[in-house]
C-alpha positions as CSV (number, residue, x, y, z in Angstrom):
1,X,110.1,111.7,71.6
2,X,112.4,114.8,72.0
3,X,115.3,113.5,72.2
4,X,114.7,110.8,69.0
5,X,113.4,114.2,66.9
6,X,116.7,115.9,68.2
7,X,118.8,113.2,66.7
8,X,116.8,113.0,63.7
9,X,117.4,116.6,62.5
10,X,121.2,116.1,63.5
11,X,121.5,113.3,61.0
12,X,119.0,114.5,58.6
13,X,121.9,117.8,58.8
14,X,124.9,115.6,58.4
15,X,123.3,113.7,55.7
16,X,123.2,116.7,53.7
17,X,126.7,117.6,54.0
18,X,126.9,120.5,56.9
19,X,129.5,120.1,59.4
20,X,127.6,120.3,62.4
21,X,130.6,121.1,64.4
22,X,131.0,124.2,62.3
23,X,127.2,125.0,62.6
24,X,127.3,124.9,66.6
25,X,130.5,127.1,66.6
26,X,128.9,129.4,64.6
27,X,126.1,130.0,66.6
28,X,127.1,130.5,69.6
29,X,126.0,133.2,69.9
30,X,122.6,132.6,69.1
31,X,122.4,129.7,71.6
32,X,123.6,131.6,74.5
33,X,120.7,134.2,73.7
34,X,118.3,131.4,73.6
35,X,119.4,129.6,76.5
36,X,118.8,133.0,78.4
37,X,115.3,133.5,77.0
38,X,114.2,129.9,77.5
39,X,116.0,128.5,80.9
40,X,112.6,128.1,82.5
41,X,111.9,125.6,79.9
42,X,114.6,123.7,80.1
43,X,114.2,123.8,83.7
44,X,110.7,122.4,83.4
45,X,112.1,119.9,80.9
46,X,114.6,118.8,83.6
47,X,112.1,118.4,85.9
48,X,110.2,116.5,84.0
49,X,112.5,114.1,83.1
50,X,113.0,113.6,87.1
51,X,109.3,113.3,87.5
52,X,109.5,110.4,84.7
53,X,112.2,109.0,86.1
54,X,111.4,109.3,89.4
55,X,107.2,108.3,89.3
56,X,107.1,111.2,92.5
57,X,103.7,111.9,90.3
58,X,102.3,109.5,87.6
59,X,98.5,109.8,86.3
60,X,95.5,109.2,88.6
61,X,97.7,110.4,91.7
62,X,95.9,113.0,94.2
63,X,98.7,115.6,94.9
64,X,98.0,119.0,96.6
65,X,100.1,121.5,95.8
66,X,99.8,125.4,97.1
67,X,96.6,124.7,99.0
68,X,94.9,123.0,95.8
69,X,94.0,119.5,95.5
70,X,93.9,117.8,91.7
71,X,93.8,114.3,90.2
72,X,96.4,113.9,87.8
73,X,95.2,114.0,84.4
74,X,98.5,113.9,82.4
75,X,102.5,114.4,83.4
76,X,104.3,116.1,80.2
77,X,107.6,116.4,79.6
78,X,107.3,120.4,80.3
79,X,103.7,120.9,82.2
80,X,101.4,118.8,84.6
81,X,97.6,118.7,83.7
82,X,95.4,118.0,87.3
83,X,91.8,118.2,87.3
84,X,90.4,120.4,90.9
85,X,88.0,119.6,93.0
86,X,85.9,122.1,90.7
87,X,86.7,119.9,87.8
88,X,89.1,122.9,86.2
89,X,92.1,121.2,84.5
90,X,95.0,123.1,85.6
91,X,98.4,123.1,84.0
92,X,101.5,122.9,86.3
93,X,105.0,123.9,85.3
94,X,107.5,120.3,86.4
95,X,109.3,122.8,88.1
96,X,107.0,123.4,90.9
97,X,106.3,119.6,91.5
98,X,110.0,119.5,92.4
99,X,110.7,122.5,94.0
100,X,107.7,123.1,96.2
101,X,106.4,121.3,98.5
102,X,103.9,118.9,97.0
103,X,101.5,116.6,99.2
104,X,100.8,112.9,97.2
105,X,97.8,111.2,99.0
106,X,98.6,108.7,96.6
107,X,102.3,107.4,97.1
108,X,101.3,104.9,100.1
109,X,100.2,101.3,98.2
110,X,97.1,101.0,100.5
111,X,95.3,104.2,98.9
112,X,93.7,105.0,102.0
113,X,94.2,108.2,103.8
114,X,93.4,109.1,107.5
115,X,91.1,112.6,107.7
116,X,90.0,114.5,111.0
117,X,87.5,116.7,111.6
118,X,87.6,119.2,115.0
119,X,84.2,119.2,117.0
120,X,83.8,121.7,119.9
121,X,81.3,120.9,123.0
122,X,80.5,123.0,125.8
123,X,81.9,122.8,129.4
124,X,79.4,120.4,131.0
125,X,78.7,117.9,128.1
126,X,79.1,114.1,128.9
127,X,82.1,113.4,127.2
128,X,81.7,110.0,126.7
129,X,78.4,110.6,125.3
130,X,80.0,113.3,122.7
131,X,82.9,110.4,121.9
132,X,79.8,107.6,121.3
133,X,77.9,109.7,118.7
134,X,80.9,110.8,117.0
135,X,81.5,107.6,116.7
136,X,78.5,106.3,115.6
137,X,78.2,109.2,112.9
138,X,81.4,108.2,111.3
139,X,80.7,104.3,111.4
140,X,76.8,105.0,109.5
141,X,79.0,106.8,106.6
142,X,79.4,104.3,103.2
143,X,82.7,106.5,102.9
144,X,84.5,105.8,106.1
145,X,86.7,102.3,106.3
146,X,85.2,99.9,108.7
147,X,88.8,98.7,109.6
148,X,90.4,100.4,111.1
149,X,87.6,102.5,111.8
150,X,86.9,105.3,113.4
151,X,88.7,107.2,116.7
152,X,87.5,109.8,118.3
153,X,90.8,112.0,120.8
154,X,90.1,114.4,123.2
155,X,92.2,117.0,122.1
156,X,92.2,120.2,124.4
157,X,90.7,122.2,126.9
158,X,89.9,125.5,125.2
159,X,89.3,128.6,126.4
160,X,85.2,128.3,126.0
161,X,84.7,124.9,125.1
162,X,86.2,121.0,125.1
163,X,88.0,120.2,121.7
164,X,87.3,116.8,119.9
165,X,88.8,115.6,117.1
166,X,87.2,112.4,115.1
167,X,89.7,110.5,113.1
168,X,88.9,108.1,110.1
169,X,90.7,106.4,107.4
170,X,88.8,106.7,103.5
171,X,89.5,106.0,100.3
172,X,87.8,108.7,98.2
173,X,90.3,110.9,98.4
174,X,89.5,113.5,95.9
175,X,85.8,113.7,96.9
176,X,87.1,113.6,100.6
177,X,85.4,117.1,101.2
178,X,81.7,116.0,101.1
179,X,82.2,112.9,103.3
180,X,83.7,115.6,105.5
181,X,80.5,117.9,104.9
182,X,78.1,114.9,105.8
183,X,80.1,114.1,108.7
184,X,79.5,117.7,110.2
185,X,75.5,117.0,109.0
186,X,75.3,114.1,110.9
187,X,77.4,115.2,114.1
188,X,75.1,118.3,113.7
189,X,71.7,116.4,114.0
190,X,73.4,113.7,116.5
191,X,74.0,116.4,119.0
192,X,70.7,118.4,118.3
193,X,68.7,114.8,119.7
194,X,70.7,114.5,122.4
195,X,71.5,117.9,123.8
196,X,74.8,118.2,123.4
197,X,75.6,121.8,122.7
198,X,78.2,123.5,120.1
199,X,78.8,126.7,121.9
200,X,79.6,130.1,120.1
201,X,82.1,132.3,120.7
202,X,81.2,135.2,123.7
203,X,82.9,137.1,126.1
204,X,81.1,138.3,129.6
205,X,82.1,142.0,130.2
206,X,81.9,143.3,133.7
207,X,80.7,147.1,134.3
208,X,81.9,148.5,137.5
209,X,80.8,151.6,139.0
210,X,82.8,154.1,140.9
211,X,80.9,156.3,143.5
212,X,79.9,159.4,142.5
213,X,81.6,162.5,144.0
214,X,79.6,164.8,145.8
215,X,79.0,168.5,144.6
């Protein structure tokens, strides 16, 4: 649309008998001054013509960018529109779509997405009892894929507790956050029944006396 309004003012100027050669030369410049004022829009226009070009980011994608995560409403020539998690549409200069660095949940064809959620269990706790109800918790969730499904890793021993991590693939991508929040209800209630304990950060602090010297 730009670029068929910048040719029509060009011939609509021709047409009336200004040498547009003459016109350019002539304001120089001027040009120069305006390319100084507006170089971050022609960067963003750049960009957006990559974008365009490219489809990096086309409507309906689920991109995080600076720690926020949108759904695409519209990509501009200049500006970006995404819609947050908090349903705010935010506008995004092109620029930063091509110069930062911009997560698309959206690029792989499958549209599924694998999520993990850490889970920490005291020393003690049957661990293949923590890995079965993780498990199951997932597996009861409309939101987690049935195939593949669910995995549960034993990731570390920390300094004060075992660290799990329960990995699942799911397709709701910008809503991903409540699954996860149900997840943590059910894991919650799971361990509650079955005695598994999520301990809490504490630190035993020994006093030691010295003898007390005599008068």
């Amino acid at each position: 649309t730009y670029l068929i309004y910048v040719i029509a003012i060009i011939v609509a100027v021709d047409s009336l008998g200004f040498k547009i050669t003459v016109i350019l030369a002539g304001s120089t410049a001027l040009l120069v001054g305006l390319g100084l004022g507006l170089q971050d829009f022609f960067r963003d226009l750049v960009a957006g013509f990559i974008i365009l070009s490219e489809r990096t980011v086309t409507s309906g994608d689920i991109v995080e960018i600076g720690g926020i995560v949108g759904k695409v409403k519209d990509v501009g020539l200049r500006t970006t529109s995404l819609i947050t998690r908090e349903d705010i549409v935010m506008i995004v200069p092109n620029t930063r779509l091509t110069n930062e660095h911009v997560i698309n949940w959206s690029q792989n064809n499958s549209k599924v997405t694998r999520f993990e959620i850490r889970v920490n269990v005291a020393f003690g706790s049957d661990t293949q009892k923590v890995c079965t109800l993780l498990t199951q918790c997932a597996e009861n969730h409309e939101d987690v894929m049935k195939i593949p499904g669910p995995d549960v890793l034993f990731r570390e021993f920390e300094k004060g507790s075992l660290d799990f991590g329960l990995t699942f693939y799911s397709n709701n991508l910008f809503r991903i956050e409540r699954t996860k929040s149900d997840l943590r209800f059910a894991i919650d209630k799971a361990f509650r029944e079955n005695n598994i304990v999520i301990p809490f950060p504490q630190q035993d602090v020994w006093v030691r006396q010295f003898p007390q010297k005599e008068e």
